[in-house]
N, C-alpha and C positions, 0 to 999 in steps of 0.2 A: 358507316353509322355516324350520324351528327354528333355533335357535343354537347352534354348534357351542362343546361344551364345553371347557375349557382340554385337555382329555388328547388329544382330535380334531384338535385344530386343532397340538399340538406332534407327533401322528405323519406330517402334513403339511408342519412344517415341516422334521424328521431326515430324512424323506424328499428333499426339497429339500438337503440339505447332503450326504446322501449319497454324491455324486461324488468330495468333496474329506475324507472321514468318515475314511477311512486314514492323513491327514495328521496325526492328531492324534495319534501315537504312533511310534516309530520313528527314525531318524537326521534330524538336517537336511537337508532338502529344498535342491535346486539351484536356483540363482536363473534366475527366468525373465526376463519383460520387463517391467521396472518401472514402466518409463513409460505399458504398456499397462493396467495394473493401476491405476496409479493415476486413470487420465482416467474407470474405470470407476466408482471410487469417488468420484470427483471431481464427478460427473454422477447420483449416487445419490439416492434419497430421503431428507431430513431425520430423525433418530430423534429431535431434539429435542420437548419439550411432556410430554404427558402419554397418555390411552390416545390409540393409533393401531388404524386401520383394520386387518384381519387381511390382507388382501388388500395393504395397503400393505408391512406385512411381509414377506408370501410372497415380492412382487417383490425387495424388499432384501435377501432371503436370497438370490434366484436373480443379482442384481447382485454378492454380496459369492461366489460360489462360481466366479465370471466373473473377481473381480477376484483369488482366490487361484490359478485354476488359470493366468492370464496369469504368475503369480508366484509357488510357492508362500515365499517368501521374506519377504513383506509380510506385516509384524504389524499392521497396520491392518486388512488383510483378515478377519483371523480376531478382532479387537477388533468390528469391525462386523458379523456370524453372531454373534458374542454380544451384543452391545447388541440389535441386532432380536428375537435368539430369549428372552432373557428378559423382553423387552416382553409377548409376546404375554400374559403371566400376569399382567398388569395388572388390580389390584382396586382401589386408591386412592391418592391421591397418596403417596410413599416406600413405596407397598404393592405386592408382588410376589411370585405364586405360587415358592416355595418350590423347586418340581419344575422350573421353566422356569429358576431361579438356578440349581439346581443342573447341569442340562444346558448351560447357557450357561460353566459358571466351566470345562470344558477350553476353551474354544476363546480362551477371554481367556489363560487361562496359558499356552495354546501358544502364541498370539501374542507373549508376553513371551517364553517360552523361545525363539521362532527370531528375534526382533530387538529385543532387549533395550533400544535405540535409538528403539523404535515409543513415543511416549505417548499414543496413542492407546488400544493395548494394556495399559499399565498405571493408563491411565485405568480402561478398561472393568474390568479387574481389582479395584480398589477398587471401584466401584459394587457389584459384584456380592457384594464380602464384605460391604461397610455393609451392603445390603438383606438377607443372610443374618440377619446381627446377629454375623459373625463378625470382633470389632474388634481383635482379636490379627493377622488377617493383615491387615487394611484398615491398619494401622498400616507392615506391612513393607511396603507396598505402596507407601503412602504416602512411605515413607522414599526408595525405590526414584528414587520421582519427584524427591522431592527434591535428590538426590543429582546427579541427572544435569541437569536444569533448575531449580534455586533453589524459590523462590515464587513463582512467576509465574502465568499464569491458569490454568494445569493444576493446578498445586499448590494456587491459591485455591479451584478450584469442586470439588476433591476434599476438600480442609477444611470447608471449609462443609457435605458431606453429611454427612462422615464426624463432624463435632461437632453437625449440626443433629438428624440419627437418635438419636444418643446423649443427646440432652435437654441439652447443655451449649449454652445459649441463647446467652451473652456470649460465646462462641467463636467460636459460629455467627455471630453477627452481627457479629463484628469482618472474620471469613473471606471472609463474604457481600457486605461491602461492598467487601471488596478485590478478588475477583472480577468484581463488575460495573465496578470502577473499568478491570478492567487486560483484560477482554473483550472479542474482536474482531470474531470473527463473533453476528451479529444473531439468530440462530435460538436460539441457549444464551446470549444474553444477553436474553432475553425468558422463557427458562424461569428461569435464574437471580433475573431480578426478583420472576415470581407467588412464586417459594419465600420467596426476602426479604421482600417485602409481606408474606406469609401471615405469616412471623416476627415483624417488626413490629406486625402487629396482634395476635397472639397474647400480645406483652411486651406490650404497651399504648403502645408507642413511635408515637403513631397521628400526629405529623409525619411523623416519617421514613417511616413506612408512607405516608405522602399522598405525600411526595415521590419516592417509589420508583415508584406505580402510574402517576404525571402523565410520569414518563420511559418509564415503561415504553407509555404509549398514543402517546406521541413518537414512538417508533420502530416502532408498530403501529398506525396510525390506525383500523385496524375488530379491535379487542381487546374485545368484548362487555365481558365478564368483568373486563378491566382496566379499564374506565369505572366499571363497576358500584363497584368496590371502590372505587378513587380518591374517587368523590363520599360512601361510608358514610364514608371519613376527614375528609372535608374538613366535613361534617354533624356528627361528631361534634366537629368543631375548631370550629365555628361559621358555617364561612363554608358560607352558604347557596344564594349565588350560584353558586359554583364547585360547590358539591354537586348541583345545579338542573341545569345545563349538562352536568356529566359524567354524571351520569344519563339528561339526554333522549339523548347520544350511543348509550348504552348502549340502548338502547329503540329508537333507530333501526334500531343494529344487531342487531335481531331479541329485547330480552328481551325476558323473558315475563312473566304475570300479578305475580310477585312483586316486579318491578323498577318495575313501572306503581304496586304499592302504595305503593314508598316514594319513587315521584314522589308521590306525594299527600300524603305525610308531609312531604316535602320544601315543598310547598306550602303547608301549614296552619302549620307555624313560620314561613313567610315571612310570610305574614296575620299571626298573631300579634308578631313583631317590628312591622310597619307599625303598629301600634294599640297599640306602647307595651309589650305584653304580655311575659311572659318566658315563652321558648318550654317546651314539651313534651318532656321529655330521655325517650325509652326507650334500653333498651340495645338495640344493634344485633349480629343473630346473626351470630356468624365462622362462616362455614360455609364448608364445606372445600370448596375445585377442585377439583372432574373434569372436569372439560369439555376439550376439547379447545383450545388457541388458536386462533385465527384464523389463515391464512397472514399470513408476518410480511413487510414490504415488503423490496426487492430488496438496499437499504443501509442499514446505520445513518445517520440523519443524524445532526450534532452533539446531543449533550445540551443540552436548554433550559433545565435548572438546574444549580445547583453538584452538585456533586461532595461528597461527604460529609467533613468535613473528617476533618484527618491523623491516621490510626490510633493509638491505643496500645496498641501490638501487645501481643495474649497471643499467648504463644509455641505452635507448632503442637506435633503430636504428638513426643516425642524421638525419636529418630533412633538413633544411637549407631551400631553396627558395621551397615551392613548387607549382611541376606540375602538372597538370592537368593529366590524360592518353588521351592516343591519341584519336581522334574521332574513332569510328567504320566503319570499311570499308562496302559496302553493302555486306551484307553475307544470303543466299538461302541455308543453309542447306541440303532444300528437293525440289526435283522441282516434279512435275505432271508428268508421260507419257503423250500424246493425249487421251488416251482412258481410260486404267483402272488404278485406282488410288491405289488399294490395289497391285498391282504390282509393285508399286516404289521403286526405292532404294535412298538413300540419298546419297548426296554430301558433303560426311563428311569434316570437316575441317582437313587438316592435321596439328598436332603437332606441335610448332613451335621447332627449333633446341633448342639444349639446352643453356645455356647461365654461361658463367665461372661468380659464384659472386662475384658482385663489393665489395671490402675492406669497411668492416661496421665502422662508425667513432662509437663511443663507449658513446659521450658527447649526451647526452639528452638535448634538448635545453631549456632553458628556458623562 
């Protein structure tokens, strides 16, 4: 059976949100039963990692349209129908179809506009302007968070997108590490590290990138991908032994020919060391994750190394008065034929143009 195209697969999933599709325009909805809402969400699939399964999707959108019609009140609900539904546009890592952001970004602002309170909501909100590349609102958005919870890990792992997308590297990486310092649950702190490593190596900070991926296989003992990386840093640091080890893990757990090559490589500077020699330096290719993680284990255990030491903080995006985002215009994604209903196509939102970012003032307020 072919593979269903990104346009396929979002009239599937508007179809799926359908039920609850009216809610995204209109007065404030009556609170339901929150508690029933939340145990729905509470028991949902992980959106964390990277591409997901489309089928995993579909389920998450029919859990998250369970857990607003228990509530329509819960800005978490309608934060998570947007996280899921602009996944499914998934082309590369920070890379996301355009059309699936842009039908995703009502249901995060309505999430904010009915519980202002959800960070959840204004999480998913920012994601969706970074991946736009619209950083004039990812900024208020950000603000938003700020405002109401400090810096804390909401505020951290939204800095760290929102300065890692925009190329500003030493922001990124200062944001990055505070996030992984002050991160609770194990699933986003496992996506948060491949992003960090990937940063790391990218600056050439290839300790800290060693030291990132050894924590990050800590709390994910079958992380193909995080072996893999761990031992190219630790090879290009020198240490042989450590590179040797985190490599066969890597190979056990399922890589493929190209992992098997640079066990060879791996092996022939060992020989060469033994006999005196000084090893063989190539450059080793940074090549970008797609892959999906591995399931991450049930708890974090303790970090087996330090902790990166104490920040010196650059200041996050300014802040100054903030706004509100605008209200939600009524938006119909999917409209009915008269007749059959499995024949519809949606009324996808288009794109909004793109947007030159506004000059970031640098001062964190206090």
């Amino acid at each position: 059976m072919p593979e269903l195209s990104v346009a396929e697969k979002l009239v599937q999933a508007l179809n799926m949100l359908d039920p609850v599709s009216e809610l995204l325009a209109g007065p404030l909805p009556q609170a339901g039963n929150r508690s029933a809402a939340e145990a729905f969400l509470a028991n949902a699939p992980t959106l964390f990692g990277h591409q997901l399964a489309f089928e995993k999707l579909l389920l998450s959108l029919d859990i998250a349209v369970s857990a607003i019609q228990a509530d329509p009140t819960l800005g978490a609900g309608f934060a998570y129908a947007a996280a899921a539904l602009y996944r499914i546009g998934f082309e590369d890592t920070d890379i996301y179809s355009e059309t699936t952001l842009a039908n995703a970004l009502p249901w995060a602002r309505r999430g904010a506009d009915i519980e202002p309170l959800s960070p959840e909501a204004w999480e998913a909100l920012t994601e969706i302007h970074c991946f736009l590349g619209d950083f004039a609102s990812a900024e208020k958005s950000l603000g938003e968070i700020f405002s109401r919870w400090g810096d804390g890990d909401v505020y951290a792992r939204a800095a760290f997108l929102f300065f890692r997308l925009q190329g500003d590297a030493e922001q990124a990486m200062n944001w990055g590490a505070l996030a992984w310092q002050q991160e609770w649950n194990n699933d986003r702190l496992i996506q948060t590290l491949f992003a960090l490593g990937q940063l790391y190596r990218d600056n050439n900070r290839v300790r800290q990138a060693a030291d990132v991926y050894r924590v990050l296989c800590e709390h994910d003992h079958t992380n193909m991908w995080g072996h893999h990386f761990w031992a190219k840093a630790e090879f290009e640091l020198g240490n042989l032994k450590e590179a040797l080890d985190a490599n066969s893990r890597a190979i056990e757990l399922g890589g493929g020919h190209a992992l098997r090559g640079f066990q060879e490589e791996i092996k022939h500077a060992i020989g060469r060391a033994r006999m005196g020699l000084k090893p063989v330096t190539e450059q080793i290719t940074k090549a970008r994750v797609v892959a999906t993680p591995p399931a991450v284990v049930e708890a974090p255990p303790p970090a087996m190394v330090s902790a990166p030491p104490p920040l010196q903080r650059i200041n996050g995006p300014a802040i100054g008065k903030v706004v509100p985002p605008p209200p939600a215009k009524p938006t119909r994604v999917v409209k009915a034929p008269p007749t059959k209903r499995a024949t519809r196509a949606p009324e996808v939102v288009a794109p909004p143009p793109p947007k030159a970012p506004a000059p970031l003032k640098r001062k964190r307020p206090g």
